[in-house]
C-alpha positions in Angstrom: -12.1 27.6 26.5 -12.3 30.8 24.8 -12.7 31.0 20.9 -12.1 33.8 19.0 -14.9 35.0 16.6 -14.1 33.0 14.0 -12.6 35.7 10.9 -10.5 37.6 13.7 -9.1 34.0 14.5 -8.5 32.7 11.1 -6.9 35.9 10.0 -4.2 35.8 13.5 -3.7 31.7 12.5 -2.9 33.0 8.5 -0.8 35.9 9.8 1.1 34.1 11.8 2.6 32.1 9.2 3.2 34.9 7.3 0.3 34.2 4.8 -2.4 36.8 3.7 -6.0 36.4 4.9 -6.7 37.5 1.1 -6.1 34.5 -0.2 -8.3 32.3 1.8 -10.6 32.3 -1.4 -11.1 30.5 -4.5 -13.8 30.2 -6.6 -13.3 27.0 -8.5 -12.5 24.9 -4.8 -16.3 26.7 -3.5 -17.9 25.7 -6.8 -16.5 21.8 -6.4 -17.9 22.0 -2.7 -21.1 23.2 -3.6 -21.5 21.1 -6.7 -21.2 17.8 -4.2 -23.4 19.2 -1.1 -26.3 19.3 -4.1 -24.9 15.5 -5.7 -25.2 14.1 -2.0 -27.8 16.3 -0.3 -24.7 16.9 1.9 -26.1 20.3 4.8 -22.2 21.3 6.0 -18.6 21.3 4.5 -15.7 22.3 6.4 -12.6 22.2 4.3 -9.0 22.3 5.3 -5.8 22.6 2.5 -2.4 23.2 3.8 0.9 23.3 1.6 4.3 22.5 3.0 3.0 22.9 6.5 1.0 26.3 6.0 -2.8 26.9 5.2 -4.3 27.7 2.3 -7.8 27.6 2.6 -9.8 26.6 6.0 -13.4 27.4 5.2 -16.9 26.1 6.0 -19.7 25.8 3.7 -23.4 25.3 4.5 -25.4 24.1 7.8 -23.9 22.2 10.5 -27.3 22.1 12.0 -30.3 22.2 9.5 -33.1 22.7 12.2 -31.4 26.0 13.8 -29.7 26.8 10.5 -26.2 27.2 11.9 -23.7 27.4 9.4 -20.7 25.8 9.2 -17.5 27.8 10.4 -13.1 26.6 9.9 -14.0 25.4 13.9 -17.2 23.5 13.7 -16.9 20.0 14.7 -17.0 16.8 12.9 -17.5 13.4 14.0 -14.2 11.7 12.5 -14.9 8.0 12.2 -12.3 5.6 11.4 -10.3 9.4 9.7 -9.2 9.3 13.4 -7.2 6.5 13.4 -3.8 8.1 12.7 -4.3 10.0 15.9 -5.0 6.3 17.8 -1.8 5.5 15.9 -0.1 8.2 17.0 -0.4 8.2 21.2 0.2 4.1 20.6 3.2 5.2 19.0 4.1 8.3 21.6 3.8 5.3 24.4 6.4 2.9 22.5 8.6 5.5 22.1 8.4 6.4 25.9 9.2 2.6 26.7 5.1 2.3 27.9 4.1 0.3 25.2 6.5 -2.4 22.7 4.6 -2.8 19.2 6.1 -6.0 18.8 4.7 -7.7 21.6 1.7 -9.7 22.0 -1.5 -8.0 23.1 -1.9 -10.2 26.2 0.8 -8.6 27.5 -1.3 -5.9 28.3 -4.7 -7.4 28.5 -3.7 -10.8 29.7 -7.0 -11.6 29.9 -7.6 -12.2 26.0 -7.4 -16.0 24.8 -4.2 -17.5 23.8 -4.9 -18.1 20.6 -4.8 -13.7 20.8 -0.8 -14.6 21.6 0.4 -13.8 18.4 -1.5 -10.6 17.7 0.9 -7.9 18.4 0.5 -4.2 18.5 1.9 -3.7 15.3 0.0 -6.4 13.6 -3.3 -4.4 15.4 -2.3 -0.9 13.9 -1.7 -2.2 10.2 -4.5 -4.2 10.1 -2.5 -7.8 9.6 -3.6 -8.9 13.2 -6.9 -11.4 11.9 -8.9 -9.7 14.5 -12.8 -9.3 13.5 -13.7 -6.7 11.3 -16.5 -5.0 13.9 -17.7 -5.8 17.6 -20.2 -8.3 17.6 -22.3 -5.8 20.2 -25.5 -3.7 20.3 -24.8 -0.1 19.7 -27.9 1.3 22.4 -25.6 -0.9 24.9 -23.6 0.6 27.7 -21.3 -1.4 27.9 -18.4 -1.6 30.8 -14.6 -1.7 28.4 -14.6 -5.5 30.3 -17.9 -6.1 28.8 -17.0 -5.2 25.6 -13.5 -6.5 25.4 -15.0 -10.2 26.6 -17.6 -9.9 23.4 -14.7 -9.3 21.3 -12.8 -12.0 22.6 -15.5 -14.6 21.9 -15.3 -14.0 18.4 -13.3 -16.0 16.1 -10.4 -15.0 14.3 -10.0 -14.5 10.4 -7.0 -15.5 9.3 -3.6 -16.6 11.3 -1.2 -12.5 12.3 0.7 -11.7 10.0 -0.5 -13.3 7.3 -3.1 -10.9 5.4 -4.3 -7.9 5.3 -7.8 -6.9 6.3 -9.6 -3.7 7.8 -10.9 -4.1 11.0 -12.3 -1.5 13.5 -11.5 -3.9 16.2 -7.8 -3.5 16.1 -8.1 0.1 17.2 -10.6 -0.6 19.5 -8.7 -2.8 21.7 -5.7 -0.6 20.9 -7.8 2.1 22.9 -8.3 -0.4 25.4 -4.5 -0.9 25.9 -3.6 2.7 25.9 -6.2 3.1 29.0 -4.9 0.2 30.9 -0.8 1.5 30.6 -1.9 4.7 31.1 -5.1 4.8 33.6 -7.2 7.5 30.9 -9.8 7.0 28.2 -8.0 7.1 24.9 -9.7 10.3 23.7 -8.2 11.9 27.3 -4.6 10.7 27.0 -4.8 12.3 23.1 -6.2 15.8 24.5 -3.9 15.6 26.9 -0.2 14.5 25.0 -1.6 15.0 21.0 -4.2 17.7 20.9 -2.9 20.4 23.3 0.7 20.2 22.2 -0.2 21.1 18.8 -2.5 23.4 19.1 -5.7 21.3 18.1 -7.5 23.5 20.5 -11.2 21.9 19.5 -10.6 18.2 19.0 -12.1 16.3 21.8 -13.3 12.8 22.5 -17.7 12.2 21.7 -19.6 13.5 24.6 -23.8 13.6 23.3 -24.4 14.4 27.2 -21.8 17.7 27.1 -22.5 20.8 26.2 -20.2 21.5 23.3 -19.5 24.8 21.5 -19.8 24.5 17.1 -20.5 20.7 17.2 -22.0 19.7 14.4 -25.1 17.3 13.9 -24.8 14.5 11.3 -27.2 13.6 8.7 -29.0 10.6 7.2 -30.8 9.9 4.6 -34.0 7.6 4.4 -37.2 7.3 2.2 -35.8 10.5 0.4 -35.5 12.6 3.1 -32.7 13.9 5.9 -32.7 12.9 9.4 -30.8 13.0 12.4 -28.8 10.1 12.6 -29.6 7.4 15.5 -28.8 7.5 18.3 -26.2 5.3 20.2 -24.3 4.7 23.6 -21.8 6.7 25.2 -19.9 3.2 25.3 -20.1 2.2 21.1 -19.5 6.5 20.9 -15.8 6.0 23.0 -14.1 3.8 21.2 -10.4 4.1 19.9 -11.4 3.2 16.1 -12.1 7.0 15.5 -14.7 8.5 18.3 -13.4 11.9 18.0 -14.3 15.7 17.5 -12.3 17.4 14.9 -12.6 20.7 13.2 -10.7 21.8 10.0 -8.6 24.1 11.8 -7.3 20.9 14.2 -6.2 19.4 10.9 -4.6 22.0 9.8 -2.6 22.1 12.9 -1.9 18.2 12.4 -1.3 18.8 9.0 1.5 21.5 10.3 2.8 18.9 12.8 3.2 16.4 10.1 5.3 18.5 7.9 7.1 19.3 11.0 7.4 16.1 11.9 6.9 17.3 15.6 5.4 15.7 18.5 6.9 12.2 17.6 10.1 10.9 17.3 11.9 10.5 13.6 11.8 7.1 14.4 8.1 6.7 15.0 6.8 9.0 12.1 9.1 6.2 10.1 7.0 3.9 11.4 3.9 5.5 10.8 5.3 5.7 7.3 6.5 2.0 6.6 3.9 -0.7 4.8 2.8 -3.5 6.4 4.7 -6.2 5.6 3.0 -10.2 5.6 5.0 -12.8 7.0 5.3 -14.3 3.3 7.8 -10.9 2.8 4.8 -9.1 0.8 4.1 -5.6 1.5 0.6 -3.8 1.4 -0.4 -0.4 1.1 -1.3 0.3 4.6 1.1 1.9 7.1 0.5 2.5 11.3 -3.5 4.4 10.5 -2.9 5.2 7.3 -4.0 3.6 3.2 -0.4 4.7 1.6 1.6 4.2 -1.4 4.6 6.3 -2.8 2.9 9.7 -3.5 0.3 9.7 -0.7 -0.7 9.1 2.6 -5.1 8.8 3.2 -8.0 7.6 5.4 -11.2 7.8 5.5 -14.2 8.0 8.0 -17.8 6.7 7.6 -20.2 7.8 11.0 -23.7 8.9 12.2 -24.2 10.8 9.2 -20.8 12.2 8.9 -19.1 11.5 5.9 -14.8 12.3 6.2 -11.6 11.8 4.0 -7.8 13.1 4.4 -4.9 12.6 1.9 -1.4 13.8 2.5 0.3 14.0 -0.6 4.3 14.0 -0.5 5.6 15.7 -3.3 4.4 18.2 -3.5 3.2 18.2 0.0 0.0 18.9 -0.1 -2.7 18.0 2.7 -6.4 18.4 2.0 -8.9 17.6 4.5 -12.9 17.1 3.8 -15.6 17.2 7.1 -19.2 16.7 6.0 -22.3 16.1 7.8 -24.1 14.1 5.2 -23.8 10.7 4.5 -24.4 10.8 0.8 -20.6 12.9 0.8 -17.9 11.4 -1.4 -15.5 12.6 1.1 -12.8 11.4 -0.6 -13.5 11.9 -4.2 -14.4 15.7 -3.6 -10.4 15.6 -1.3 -9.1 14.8 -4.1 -10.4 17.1 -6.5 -9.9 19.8 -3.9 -5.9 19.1 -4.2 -6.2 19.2 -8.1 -7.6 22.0 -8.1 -5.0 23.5 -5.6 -2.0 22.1 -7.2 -3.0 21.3 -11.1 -0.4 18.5 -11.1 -2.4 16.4 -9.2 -5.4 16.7 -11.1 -6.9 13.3 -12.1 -8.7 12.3 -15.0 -12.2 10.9 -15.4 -12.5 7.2 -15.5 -13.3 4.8 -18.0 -13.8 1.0 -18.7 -11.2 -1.2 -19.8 -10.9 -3.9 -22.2 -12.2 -7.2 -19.8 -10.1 -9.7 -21.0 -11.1 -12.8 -18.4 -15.1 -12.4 -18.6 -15.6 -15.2 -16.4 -14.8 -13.3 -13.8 -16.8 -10.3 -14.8 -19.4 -12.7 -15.0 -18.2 -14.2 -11.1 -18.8 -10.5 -10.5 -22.1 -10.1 -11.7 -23.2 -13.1 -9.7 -21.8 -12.0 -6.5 -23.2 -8.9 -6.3 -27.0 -10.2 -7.2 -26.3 -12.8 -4.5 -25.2 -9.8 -1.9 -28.2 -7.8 -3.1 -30.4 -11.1 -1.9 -28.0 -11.7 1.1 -27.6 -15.0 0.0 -23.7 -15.9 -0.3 -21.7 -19.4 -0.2 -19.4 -19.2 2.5 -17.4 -21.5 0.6 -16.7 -18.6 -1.7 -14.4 -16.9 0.5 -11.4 -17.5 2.3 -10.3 -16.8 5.7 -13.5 -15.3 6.6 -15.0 -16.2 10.5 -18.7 -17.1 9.7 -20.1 -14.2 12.0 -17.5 -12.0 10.1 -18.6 -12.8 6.9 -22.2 -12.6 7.6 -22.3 -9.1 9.2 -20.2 -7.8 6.5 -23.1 -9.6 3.5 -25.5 -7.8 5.9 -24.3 -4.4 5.7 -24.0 -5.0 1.4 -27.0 -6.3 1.2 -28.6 -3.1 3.0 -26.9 -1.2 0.8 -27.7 -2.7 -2.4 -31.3 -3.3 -1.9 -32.6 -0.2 -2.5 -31.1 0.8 -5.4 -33.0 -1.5 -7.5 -32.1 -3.9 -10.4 -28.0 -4.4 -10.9 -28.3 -2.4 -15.1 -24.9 -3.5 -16.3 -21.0 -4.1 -14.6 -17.9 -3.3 -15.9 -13.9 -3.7 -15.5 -12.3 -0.5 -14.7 -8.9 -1.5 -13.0 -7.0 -4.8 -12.6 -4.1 -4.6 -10.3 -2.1 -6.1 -6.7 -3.3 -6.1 -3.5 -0.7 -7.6 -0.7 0.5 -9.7 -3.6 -2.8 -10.8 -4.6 -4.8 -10.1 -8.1 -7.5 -7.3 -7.1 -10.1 -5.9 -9.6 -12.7 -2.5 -9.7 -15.8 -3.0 -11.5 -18.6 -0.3 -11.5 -22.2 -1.2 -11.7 -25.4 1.1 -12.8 -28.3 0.9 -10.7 -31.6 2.7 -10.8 -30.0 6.1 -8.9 -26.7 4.7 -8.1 -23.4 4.4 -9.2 -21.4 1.2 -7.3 -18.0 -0.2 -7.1 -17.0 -3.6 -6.3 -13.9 -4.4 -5.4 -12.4 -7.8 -5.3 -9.4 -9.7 -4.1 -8.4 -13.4 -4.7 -6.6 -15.7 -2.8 -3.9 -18.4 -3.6 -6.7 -20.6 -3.7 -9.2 -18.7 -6.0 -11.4 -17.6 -3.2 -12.5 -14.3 -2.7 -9.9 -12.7 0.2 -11.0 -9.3 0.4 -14.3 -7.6 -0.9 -15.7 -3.8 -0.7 -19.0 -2.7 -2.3 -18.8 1.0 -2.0 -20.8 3.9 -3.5 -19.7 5.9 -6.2 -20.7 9.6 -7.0 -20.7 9.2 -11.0 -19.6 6.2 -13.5 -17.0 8.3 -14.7 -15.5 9.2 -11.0 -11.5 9.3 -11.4 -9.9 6.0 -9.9 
């Protein structure tokens, strides 16, 4: 593939649209970058923000590889994470509408070796999350493992909840989805997305995760441990191929999706609908998560979390804005620095900082409290939580606990949000620690339990909602 040097390609892309190469600056979005590469000791930024289908801005900032000091370019590459599960969603959905694939029907139709108790997992169910499938495989990441191999763990694993009747994130839906996609149509998933999503629009650089191949601008990712950067580790070809978001992507491919999007090209009306429409639970209740995509009335997002790479895109709808964030640090707030990105381009979307609110119910601030010190010791009752499979729940206290242990004694917790989640009460609290800003995020069940929990880092206490 030949690549033009990068200015001289930039410029033609900008051009072409009818847009100046002159205004690919702007000092306030490089100071917000480089303000959040210090905060998270974050080497490489590529940024993407595209209005109404056209670029504004595709720029890279920093190293995408510390030890050789490369910097970061509009077409270095990212690892995406679970960021690229809208494109798993969207050759699912270019399948279905090509009578391959029927969302609706059970996954054993197409891997008929899954248990029965898989029957009423559909397609649908698997892309919105509502499918009860395990949050992650219950596998070793240095494993090669064969796609029967790994499929045969997965299927060993107990369910959370009866389809259809929640809503949880799971990794595992899109792996198996990739799993499906190769058996209909006899390629990996990452090929059949080069082939029918990638090279149809123009996403010239996005390409499934080869460590083995010899890859032009690839990026390396970055961990942090014992107060110092690292390579991340390393792990299989087979946990590195997976259809929950195993992908290459540089800032000019989104931009290109970003284009398709406000094109609505590539997919049928029909299926970028779809892609658009909530789940919705058997009970009638609808939740803020479409076919790969977090959603509510003003905004489509995602996010990806891998190997040191830190990644977030929002799609805002009026006015249609898209804003992209690559990073190759895993101390990024992808998201929170996407965000600000898209205030900064249109000041109408500007947020405002954060602050507690009054905590009306402190017996649950106080249930609060208590959980996280228990996560922090990775000592939690399962009886606390509702339709969690034990190995499910334990992997997920695991990764928490890891998290929350070195950051030192819990300082204080407070309620900044109280709202609805799939028809269930949800709260935000934020926690101090000794260098660390947290948020925990809970949802409660019909029956008091705790349905849905997130402990995620937090770049300041006063970081907008």
């Amino acid at each position: 593939m030949t690549i033009l040097p990068l200015k001289t390609a930039l410029a033609a892309m900008l051009l072409s649209m009818g847009l100046a190469p002159s205004i690919v600056r702007a000092d306030a979005i490089e100071d917000r970058v480089r303000q959040e590469m210090v905060r998270g000791d974050v080497p490489g930024v590529a940024v993407a923000i595209v209005r109404d289908g056209k670029p504004l801005r595709i720029e890279g900032f920093g190293f995408a590889n510390i030890e050789h000091q490369v910097p970061v370019h509009a077409d270095t590459l990212f690892k995406t994470g679970a960021l690229g599960m809208q494109f798993t969603a969207a050759g699912v959905l270019l399948l279905a509408q090509e009578g391959k694939l029927d969302l609706d029907a059970s996954v054993r139709r197409y891997l008929p070796e899954l248990p029965k108790s898989w029957q009423p997992v559909n397609l649908r169910r698997m892309l919105n999350h509502t499918s009860g499938l395990p949050a992650t495989p219950n596998g070793d990441f240095r494993v090669e493992y064969s796609d029967a191999q790994m499929l045969d763990i997965i299927a060993h694993e107990k369910l959370n909840f009866p389809a259809g009747t929640r809503w949880r994130f799971s990794y595992v839906d899109y792996v198996v989805l990739g799993q499906v996609m190769a058996r209909v149509t006899g390629q990996p998933y990452a090929r059949f997305l080069v082939d029918r999503v990638f090279a149809p629009l123009g996403m010239t650089r996005a390409r499934g995760i080869d460590e083995m191949a010899i890859i032009a601008n690839r990026s390396a990712g970055y961990e942090r441990r014992d107060g110092h950067l690292r390579n991340a580790e390393w792990i299989s070809a087979a946990a590195n191929s997976t259809a929950d978001g195993s992908l290459y992507l540089s800032a000019l491919d989104y931009a290109a999706w970003a284009a398709a999007m406000n094109r609505q090209s590539l997919l049928a009306p029909s299926s970028w609908a779809a892609m658009g429409r909530p789940a919705r639970l058997e009970n009638g209740t609808l939740c803020h998560y479409g076919l790969g995509w977090y959603m509510d009335d003003k905004a489509w997002w995602h996010g990806g979390s891998w190997q040191g790479f830190q990644t977030f895109a929002i799609r805002y709808l009026k006015p249609e804005l898209t804003v992209v964030v690559l990073a190759n640090g895993e101390g990024a707030d992808a998201e929170g620095l996407a965000r600000d990105l898209a205030g900064l381009a249109e000041p109408a979307l500007a947020r405002q900082d954060a602050a507690p609110i009054p905590d009306t119910d402190p017996a649950m601030t106080a249930q609060g409290a208590a959980l996280l010190d228990a996560v922090a010791a990775n000592r939690v009752a399962a009886h606390d939580f509702a339709d969690y499979a034990a190995l499910d729940l334990k992997e997920m206290v695991a990764q928490y606990s890891g998290l929350l242990q070195g950051l030192g004694a819990r300082k204080d917790l407070a309620l900044f949000a109280k709202a609805d989640q799939c028809g269930e009460p949800s709260w935000r609290y934020r926690a101090h620690y000794r260098d660390q800003v947290i948020e925990l995020r809970l949802v409660k069940a019909a029956n008091g339990r705790i349905g849905n929990l997130e402990i995620v880092p937090v770049s300041r206490w006063d970081a907008p909602l």
